[in-house]
N, C-alpha and C positions, 0 to 999 in steps of 0.2 A: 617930347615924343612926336614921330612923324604921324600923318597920319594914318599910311599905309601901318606902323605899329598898333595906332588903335584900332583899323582896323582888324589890326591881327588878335587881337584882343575882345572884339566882339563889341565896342562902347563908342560912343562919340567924346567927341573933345569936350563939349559940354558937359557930357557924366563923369567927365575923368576930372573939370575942372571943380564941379560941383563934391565930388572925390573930398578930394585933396582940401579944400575948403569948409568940410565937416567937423566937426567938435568930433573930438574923440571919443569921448561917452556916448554917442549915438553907437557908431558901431558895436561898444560893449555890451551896452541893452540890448542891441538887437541882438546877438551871437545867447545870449542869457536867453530873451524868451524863446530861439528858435529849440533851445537845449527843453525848456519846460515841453514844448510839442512836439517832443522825441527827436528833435534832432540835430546830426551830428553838425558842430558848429565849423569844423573844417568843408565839409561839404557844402554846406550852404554859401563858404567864401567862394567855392571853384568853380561853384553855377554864378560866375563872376558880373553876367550880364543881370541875375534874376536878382543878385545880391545887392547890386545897384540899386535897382526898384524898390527894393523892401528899403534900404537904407534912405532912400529920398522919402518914402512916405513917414518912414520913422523921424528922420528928422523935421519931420511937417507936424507931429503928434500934437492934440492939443493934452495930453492926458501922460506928461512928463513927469512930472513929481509922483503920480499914485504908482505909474510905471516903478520909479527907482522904488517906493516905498513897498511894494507890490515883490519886487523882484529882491532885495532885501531877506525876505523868507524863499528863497527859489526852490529851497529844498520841500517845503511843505505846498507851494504851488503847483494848482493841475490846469489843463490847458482850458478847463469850463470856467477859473477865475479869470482867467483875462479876454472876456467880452468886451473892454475898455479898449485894446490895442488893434490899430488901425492893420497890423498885418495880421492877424489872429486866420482869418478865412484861407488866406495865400499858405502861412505856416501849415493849417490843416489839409490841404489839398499835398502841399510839398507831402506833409508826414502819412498819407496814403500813398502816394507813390512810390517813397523811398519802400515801401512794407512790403509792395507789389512788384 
């Protein structure tokens, strides 16, 4: 990609490389808990610059196993069990906005 494309894109070449570079289960966790704090996992991909950020910090998580084991039951998780996840704050700010 040029850069004038990542610029068109909103990221730097660093976030697009750090991208591309991610374990794929990161992005699945993350798209899982955004669903537990109501929110739509498609949208959270197309706020593409903000979905970056969550995805760097998730993949920095020190608290990865209780995460999958946590997210394992998604259907009976409420957004008050995962005090553990480093984007929990961010996802609740998104999931008041998205309301509003």
């Amino acid at each position: 990609m040029t850069d004038r494309d990542l610029e068109d894109l909103g990221i730097t070449r660093w976030q697009m490389e750090q991208f591309v570079r991610m374990p794929e289960h990161v992005g699945d966790r993350l798209l899982q808990m955004a669903q537990v704090f109501g929110l739509d996992p498609v949208e959270v991909q197309h706020a593409y610059a903000d979905y970056l950020e969550l995805l760097e910090v998730c993949r920095h998580c020190g608290s990865t196993r209780l995460c999958q084991c946590r997210l394992a039951e998604a259907d009976r998780l409420a957004p008050a069990d995962c005090g553990f996840c480093p984007n929990a704050a961010t996802y609740e700010v998104m999931a008041r906005h998205t309301l509003h």
